[in-house]
C-alpha positions as CSV (number, residue, x, y, z in Angstrom):
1,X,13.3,-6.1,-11.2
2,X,11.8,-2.6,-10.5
3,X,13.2,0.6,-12.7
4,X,11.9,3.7,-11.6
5,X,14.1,6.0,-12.1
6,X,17.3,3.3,-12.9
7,X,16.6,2.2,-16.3
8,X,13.8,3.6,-18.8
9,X,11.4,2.0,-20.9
10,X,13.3,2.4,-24.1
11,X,16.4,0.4,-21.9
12,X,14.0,-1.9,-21.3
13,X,13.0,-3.3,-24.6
14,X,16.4,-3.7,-25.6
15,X,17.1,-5.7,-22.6
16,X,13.8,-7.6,-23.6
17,X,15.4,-8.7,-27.1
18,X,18.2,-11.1,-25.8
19,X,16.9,-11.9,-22.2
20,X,13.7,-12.6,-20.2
21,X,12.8,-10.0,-18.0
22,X,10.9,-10.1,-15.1
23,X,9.0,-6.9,-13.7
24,X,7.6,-6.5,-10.4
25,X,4.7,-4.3,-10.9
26,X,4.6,-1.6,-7.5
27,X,1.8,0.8,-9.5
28,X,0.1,2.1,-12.8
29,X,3.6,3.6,-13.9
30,X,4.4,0.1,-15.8
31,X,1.4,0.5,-18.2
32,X,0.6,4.0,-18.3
33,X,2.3,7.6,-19.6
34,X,4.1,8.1,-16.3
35,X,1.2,8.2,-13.6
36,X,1.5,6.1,-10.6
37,X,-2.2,6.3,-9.7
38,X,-5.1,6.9,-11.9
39,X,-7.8,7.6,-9.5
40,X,-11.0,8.1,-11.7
41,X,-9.2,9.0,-15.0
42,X,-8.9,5.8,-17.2
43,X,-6.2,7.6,-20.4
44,X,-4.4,4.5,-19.7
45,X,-7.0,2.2,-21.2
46,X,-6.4,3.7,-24.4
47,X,-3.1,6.2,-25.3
48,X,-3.3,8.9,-22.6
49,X,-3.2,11.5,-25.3
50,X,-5.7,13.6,-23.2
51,X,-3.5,13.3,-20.0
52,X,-5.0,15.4,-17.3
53,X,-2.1,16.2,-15.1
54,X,-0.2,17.8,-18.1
55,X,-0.2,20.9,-20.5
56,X,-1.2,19.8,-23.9
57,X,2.5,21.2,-24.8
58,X,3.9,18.0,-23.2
59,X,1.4,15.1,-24.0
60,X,2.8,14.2,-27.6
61,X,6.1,12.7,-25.1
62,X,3.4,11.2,-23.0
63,X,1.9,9.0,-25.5
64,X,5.4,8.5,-26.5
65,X,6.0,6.9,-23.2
66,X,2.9,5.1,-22.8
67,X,3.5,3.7,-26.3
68,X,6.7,2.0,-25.2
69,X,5.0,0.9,-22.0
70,X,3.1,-1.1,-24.2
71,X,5.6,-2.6,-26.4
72,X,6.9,-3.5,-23.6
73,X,4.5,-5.4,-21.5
74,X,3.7,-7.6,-24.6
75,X,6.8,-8.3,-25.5
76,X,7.3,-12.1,-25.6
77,X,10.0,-12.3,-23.2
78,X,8.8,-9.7,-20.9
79,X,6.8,-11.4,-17.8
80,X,4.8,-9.0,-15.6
81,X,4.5,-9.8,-11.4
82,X,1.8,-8.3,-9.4
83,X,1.0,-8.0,-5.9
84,X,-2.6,-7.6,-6.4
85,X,-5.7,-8.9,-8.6
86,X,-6.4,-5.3,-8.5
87,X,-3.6,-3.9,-9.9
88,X,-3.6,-7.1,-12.7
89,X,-7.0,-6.2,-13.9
90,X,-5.7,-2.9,-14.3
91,X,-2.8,-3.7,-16.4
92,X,-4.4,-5.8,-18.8
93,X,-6.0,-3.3,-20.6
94,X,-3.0,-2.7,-21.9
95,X,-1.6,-6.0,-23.2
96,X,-2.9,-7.0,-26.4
97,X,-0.2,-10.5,-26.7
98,X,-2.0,-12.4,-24.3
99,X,0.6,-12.3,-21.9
100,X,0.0,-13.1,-18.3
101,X,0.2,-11.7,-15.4
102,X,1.4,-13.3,-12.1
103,X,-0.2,-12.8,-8.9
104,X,2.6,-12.8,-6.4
105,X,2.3,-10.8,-3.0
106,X,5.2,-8.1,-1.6
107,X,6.8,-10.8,0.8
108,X,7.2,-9.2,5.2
109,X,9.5,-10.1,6.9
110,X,9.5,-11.6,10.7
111,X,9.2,-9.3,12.8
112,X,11.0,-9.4,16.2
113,X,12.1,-6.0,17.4
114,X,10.6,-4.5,20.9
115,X,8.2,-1.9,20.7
116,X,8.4,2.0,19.9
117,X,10.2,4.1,22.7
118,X,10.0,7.4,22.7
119,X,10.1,10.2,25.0
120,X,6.8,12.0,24.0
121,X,5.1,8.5,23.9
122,X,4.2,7.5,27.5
123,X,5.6,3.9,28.1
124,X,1.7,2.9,29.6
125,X,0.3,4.6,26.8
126,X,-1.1,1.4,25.0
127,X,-2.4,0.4,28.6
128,X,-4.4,3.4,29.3
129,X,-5.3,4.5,25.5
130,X,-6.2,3.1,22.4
131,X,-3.9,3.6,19.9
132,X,-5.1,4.5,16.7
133,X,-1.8,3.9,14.1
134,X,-1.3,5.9,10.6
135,X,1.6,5.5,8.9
136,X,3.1,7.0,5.4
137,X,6.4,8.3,4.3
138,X,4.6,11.7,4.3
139,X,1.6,12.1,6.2
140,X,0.1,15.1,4.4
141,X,0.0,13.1,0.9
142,X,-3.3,13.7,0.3
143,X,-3.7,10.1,-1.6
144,X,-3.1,8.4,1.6
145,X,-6.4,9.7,3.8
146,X,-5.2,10.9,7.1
147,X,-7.4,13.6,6.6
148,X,-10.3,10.8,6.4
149,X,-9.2,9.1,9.4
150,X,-8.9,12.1,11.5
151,X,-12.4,13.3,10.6
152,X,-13.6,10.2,11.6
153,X,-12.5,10.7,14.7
154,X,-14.0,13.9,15.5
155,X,-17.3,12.2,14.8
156,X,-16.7,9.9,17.8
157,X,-19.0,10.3,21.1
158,X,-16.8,12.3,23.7
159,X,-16.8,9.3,25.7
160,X,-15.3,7.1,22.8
161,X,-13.0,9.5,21.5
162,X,-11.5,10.2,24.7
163,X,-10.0,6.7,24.7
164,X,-8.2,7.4,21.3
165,X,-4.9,8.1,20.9
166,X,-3.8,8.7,17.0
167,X,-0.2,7.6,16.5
168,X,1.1,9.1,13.7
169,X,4.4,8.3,12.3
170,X,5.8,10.2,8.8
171,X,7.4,13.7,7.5
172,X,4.7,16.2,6.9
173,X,2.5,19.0,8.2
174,X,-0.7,18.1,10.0
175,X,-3.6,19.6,10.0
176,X,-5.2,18.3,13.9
177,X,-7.4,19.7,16.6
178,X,-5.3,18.4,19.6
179,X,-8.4,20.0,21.8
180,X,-10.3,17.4,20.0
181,X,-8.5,14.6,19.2
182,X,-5.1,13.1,21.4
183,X,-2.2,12.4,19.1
184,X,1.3,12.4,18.9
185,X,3.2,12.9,15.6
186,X,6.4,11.4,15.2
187,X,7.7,12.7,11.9
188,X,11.6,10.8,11.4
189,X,11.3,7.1,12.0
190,X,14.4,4.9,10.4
191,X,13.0,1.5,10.1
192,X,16.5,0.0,10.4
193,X,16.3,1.3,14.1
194,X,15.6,-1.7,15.6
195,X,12.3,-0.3,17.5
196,X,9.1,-2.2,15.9
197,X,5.9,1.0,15.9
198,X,3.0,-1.6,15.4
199,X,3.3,-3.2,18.7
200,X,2.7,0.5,20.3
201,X,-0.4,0.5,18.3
202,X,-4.1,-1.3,18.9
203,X,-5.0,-0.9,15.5
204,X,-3.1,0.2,12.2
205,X,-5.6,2.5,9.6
206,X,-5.2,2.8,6.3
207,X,-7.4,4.8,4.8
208,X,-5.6,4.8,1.2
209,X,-7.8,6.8,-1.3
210,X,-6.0,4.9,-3.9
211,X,-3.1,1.8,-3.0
212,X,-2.2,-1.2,-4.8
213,X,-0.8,-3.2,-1.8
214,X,0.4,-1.4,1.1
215,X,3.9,-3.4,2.7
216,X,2.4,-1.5,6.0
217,X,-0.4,-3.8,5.8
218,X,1.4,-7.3,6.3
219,X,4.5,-5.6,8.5
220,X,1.7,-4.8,10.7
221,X,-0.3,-8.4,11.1
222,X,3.5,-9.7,11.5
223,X,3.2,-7.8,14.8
224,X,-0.5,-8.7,15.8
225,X,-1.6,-5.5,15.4
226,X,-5.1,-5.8,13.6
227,X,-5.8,-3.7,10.6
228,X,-8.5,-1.3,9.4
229,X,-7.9,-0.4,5.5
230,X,-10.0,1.5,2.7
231,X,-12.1,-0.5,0.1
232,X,-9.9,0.8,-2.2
233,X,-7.2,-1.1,-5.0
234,X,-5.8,-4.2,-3.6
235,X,-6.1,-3.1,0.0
236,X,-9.5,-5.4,0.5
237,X,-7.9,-8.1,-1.2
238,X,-4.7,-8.7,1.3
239,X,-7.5,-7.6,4.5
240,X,-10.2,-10.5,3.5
241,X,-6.9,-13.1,3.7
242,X,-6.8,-12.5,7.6
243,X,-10.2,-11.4,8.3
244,X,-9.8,-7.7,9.0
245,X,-12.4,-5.0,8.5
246,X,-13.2,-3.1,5.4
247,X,-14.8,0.1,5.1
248,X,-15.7,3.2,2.4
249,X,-13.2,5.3,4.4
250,X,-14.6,8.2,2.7
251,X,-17.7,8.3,4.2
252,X,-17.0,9.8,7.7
253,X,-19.9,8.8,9.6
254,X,-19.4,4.6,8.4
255,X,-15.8,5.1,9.0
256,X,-16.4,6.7,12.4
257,X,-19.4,3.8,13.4
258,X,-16.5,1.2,12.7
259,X,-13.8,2.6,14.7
260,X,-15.7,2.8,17.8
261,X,-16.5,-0.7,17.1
262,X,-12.9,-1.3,17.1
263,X,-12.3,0.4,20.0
264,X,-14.8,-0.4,22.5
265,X,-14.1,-4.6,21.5
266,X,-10.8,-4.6,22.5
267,X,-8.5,-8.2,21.4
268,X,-5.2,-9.1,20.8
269,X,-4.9,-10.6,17.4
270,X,-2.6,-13.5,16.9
271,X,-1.6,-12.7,12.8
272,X,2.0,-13.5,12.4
273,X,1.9,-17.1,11.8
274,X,-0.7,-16.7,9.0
275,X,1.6,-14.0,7.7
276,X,4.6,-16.0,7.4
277,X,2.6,-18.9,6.5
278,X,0.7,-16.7,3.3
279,X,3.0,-13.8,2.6
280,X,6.7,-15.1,4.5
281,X,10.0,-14.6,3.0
282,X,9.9,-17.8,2.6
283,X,6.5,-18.3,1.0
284,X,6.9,-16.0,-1.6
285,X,10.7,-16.5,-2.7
286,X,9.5,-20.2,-3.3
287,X,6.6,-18.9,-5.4
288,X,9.4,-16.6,-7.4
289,X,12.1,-19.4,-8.1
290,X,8.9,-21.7,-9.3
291,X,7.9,-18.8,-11.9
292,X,11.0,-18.1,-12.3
293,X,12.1,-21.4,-13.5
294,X,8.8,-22.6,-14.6
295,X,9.3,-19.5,-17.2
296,X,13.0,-20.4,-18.4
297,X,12.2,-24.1,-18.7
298,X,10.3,-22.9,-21.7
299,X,12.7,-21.2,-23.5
């Protein structure tokens, strides 16, 4: 189950005392004071009593939180899921019981739907361009590194860059030279509209700052569009499984030298049958009934 903002942690551990629960770890917030990310602060390790994103006012009801997180993820019938070693290692620094953690990937779906249409995206774009992809629910979330990617761009030769076309999909303000760098912005996308984005694209970037296991990732492969991701959280982790590059995406001029690799060796990936094969619907609910039952048969 997942609980933001349904069900707190106090909920929780009453739950826990009749009943096995199961919780599907998405970031930090499981084991920490509230934070989703960390980046280089590491409170969590021990009570975050010296929180850094709050007024000393209000970090007595941090602790308080983070002190239930950790009742709760070592409480006996509480069994924690994770889509990443990363995100694992993180987490047990916080249990003391010994409990486990299962390593369990954020299942994609097939994906069959014809690609993006829109009016201010030329039909022949893909044929005449390489299309650089960035998606996030809002592009100007610092945490997610379009500002990275775009820089890298700049640092492109003319020639190279030329060739580029960003495709940018998410709500947001951007902050982008057009005089130096093609792209079109497409800022409401319902992903129930039956139009698929990554088979406009060449090549899907993200250059996550900090990410436990992006879905973008795997819905793109189930396309065939390749992927380019930070070295960041669990990002290298699902990347390695198909071969795709890895780079310090913070460092412009690496991150630049790799994209023109990308883009002057131009080839159509064949992913998707790996993907259903590793990270399928039907791959991982088989590995969740197995835990699942593997779990209650020892009750």
């Amino acid at each position: 189950m997942t609980s933001y903002n349904l069900i707190n942690s106090k909920d929780l551990i009453k739950l826990a005392e009749s009943r096995e629960i199961f919780l599907t770890m998405h970031d930090l917030r499981t084991f920490t004071g509230g934070c989703h990310v960390a980046d280089s602060c590491h409170q969590h390790e021990v009570l975050c009593g010296k929180c850094p994103q709050v007024k000393s006012l209000f970090r007595k009801s941090v602790v308080v939180e983070k002190l239930n997180s950790n009742y709760l993820i070592n409480h006996r019938n509480v069994h924690l899921i994770s889509p990443s070693n990363w995100l694992a290692g993180l987490a047990r620094s916080s249990i003391s019981s010994g409990n486990r953690i299962e390593i369990i990937r954020n299942p994609i779906p097939i994906n069959n739907e014809p690609a993006l249409s829109l009016r201010n995206l030329n039909e022949n774009l893909q044929q005449r361009k390489f299309v650089i992809g960035f998606i996030s629910a809002f592009v100007d979330n610092p945490g997610k590194g379009l500002s990275d990617l775009v820089s890298a761009c700049q640092l492109l030769p003319t020639s190279v860059r030329k060739k580029v076309h960003l495709l940018i999909i998410g709500k947001g303000k951007l902050s982008v030279d057009n005089d130096l760098i093609e792209y079109t912005h497409i800022k409401e996308f319902n992903s129930q509209s039956q139009f698929n984005p990554y088979k406009a694209m060449n090549l899907l970037v993200v250059p996550s700052r900090n990410d436990n296991s992006p879905n973008v990732i795997g819905e793109a492969l189930s396309s065939n569009t390749k992927v380019l991701g930070s070295n960041v959280g669990g990002i290298p982790e699902l990347l390695e499984l198909f071969g795709c590059p890895v780079v310090d995406t913070r460092n412009p001029r690496i991150f630049s030298k790799m994209l023109q690799e990308e883009v002057l060796n131009v080839v159509r990936h064949e992913y998707s049958g790996k993907v259903q094969e590793l990270i399928g619907y039907k791959t991982i609910g088989t590995q969740m009934m197995n835990y699942y039952e593997n779990i209650l048969s020892l009750r």
